[in-house]
N, C-alpha and C positions, 0 to 999 in steps of 0.2 A: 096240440097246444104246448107252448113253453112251459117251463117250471116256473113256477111264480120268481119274481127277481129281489135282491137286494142292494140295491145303491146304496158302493161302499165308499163314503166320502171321505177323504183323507186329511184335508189340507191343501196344501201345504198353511204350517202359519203365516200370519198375516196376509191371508189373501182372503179376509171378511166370513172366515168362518164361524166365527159368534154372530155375525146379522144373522146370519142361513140358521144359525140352530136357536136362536133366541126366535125368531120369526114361526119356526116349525113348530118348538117345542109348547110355546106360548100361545098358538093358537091351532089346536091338536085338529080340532072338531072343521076348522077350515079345509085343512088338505084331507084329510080323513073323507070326507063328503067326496073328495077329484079322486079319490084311488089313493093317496099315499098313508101310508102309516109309519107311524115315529113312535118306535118302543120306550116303553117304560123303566124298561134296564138302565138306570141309572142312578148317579145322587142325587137326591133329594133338594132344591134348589138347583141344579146344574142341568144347564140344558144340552150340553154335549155328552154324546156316553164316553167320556174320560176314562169314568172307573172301568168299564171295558179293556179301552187299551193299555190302561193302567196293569191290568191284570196279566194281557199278553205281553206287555215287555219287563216286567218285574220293578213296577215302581212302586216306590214306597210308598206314597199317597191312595194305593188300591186299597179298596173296605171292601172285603168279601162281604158284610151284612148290605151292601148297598147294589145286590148283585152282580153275579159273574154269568161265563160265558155258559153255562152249563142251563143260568136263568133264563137269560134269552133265549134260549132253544126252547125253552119251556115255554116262555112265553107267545115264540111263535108257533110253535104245536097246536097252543090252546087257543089265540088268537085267529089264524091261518089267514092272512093278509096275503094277497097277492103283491103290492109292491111294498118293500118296506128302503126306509130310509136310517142309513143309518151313518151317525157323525162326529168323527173325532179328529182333530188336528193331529193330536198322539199317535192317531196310527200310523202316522207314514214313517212314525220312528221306526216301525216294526224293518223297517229295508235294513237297517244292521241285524235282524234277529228273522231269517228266514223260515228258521224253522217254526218258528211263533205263528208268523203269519200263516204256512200250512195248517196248522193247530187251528185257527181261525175258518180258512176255507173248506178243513175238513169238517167241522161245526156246520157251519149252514148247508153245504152241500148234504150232509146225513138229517138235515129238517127239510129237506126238499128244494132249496133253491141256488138257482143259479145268480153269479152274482158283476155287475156293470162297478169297476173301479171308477171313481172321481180323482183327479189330480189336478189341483190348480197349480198353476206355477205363476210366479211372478220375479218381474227385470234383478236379477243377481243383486246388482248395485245397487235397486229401491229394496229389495229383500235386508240384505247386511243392514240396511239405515232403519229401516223399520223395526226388525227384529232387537235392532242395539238398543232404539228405544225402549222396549219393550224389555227388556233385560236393566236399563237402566231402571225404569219402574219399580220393579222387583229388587233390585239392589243386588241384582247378581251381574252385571256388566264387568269385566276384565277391561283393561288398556284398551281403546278403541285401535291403535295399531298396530297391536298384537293379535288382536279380536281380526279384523281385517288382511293380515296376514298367516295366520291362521288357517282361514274359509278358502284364500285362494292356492295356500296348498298343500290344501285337503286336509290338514288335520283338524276342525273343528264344523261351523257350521258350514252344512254340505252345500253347495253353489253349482257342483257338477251335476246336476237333476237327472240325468242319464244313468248315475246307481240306484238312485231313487226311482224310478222309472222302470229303469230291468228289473227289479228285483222282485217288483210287484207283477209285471211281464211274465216273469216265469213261473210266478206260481198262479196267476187266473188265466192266464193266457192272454197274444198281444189283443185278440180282438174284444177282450172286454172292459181294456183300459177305453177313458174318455178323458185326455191330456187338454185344457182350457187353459187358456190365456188371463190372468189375474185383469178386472178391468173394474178402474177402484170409482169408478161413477157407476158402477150397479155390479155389485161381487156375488146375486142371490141370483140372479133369473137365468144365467149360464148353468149353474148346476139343476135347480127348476128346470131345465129345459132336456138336461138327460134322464131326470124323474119322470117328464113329462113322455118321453119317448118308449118306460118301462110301462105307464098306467096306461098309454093311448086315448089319457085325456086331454082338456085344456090347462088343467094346472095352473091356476091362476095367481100369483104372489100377494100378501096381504099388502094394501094398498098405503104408502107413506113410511113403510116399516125404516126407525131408523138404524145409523150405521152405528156398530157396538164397539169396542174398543180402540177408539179412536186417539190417541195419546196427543194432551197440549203442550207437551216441554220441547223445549227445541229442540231438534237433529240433529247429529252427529251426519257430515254428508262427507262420502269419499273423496278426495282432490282426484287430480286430472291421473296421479302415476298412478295409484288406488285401484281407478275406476280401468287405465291401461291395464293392471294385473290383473283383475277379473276378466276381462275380455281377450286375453293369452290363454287363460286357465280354463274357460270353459265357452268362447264366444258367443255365438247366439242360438244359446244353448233353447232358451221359449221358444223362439219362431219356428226351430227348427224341429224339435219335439212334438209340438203342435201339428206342422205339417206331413209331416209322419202318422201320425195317428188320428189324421183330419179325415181318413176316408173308414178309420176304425170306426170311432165314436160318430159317423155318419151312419151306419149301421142301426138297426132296428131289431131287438130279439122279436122272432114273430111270436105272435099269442094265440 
């Protein structure tokens, strides 16, 4: 029999990873009953473990009182879940800080499990527009053409998904990655569906869950040489990522 597993969800942002962790985290006792388990290592109100990856890449916003990684170990010790789920956009920051990330894998691998990476990715040029939103929000947005010029080369927000990609590649190995295609009329049941392939159940999604950080201000949208740049910079960078790793994430750890 396998080692029990942990599906490591990463992100990317804005590809509905608050639906997926407000839906899990908010209805514990649902998936819990199919096989999956959603730790409690976190803050208090927050349905993502942030502070988690808060901790492994050294951001300010980590509260050690609000658990670290040394807790969850504890926690899965004393719980011993066969699959556990576990969810942070934050983490895929960790592809600039590799050595963090071994720090992480070597954590679960010494509580006994083996671990299935999640990576959504979504279209470069819906990613910049979305993310600006989302910055604009915040009130931390730069110049939208400076912002944009930037991403496509390479000094700011990453667009080439392929460092983000390897970097996690090499520290769990390629065939534990599960590379998805961001698809924004249902962003939960693609991930659900590689949980679903850890627990060997049916895994069923809470029914109407709706979609979480949805932003109503208008969009900042690439013109035509913008959207050319991106497309020089990293071309089709999803489909082709995807198809690569279409026969990984086809894969089944046996049990």
């Amino acid at each position: 029999m396998a080692s029990p597993t942990v599906v490591l969800h990463v992100g990317l942002h804005k590809t509905g990873s608050t639906s997926l962790q407000t839906m899990v985290a908010r209805n514990k006792e649902h998936f819990l009953t199919q096989g999956l388990y959603y730790p409690e290592t976190r803050q208090p109100g927050d349905d993502g473990h942030h502070n988690l990856a808060w901790e492994l890449t050294g951001d300010d916003r980590f509260r050690p009182e609000f658990g670290t990684l040394t807790d969850l170990a504890e926690e899965l010790r004393r719980a011993r879940p066969t699959t556990v789920l576990l969810s942070s956009e934050d983490l895929s920051n960790l592809h600039a800080q590799r050595e963090r990330l071994v720090v992480l894998s070597d954590a679960l691998e010494d509580v006994g499990y083996s671990v299935l990476v999640v990576i959504v990715l979504r279209d470069p040029c819906e990613y910049l527009e979305s993310l600006y939103a989302e910055l604009q929000y915040q009130r931390l947005a730069p110049k939208f053409e400076q912002y944009v010029a930037d991403a496509v080369a390479g000094r700011g927000t990453v667009i080439d998904y392929r460092r983000i990609v390897g970097v996690f590649a090499s520290v769990f190995g390629l065939g534990a990655l599960r590379v998805l295609a961001y698809d924004a009329d249902d962003a939960v049941s693609p991930v659900l569906a590689v949980c679903r392939q850890a627990t060997g159940t049916t895994l069923s999604p809470v029914a109407e869950w709706p979609r979480f950080n949805v932003r109503s201000q208008r969009r900042l949208l690439l013109n035509a040489a913008q959207r050319a740049g991106v497309a020089a910079s990293v071309g089709d960078v999803v489909g082709e990522l995807v198809a690569e790793f279409r026969s990984a994430s086809q894969r089944v750890p046996s049990r």
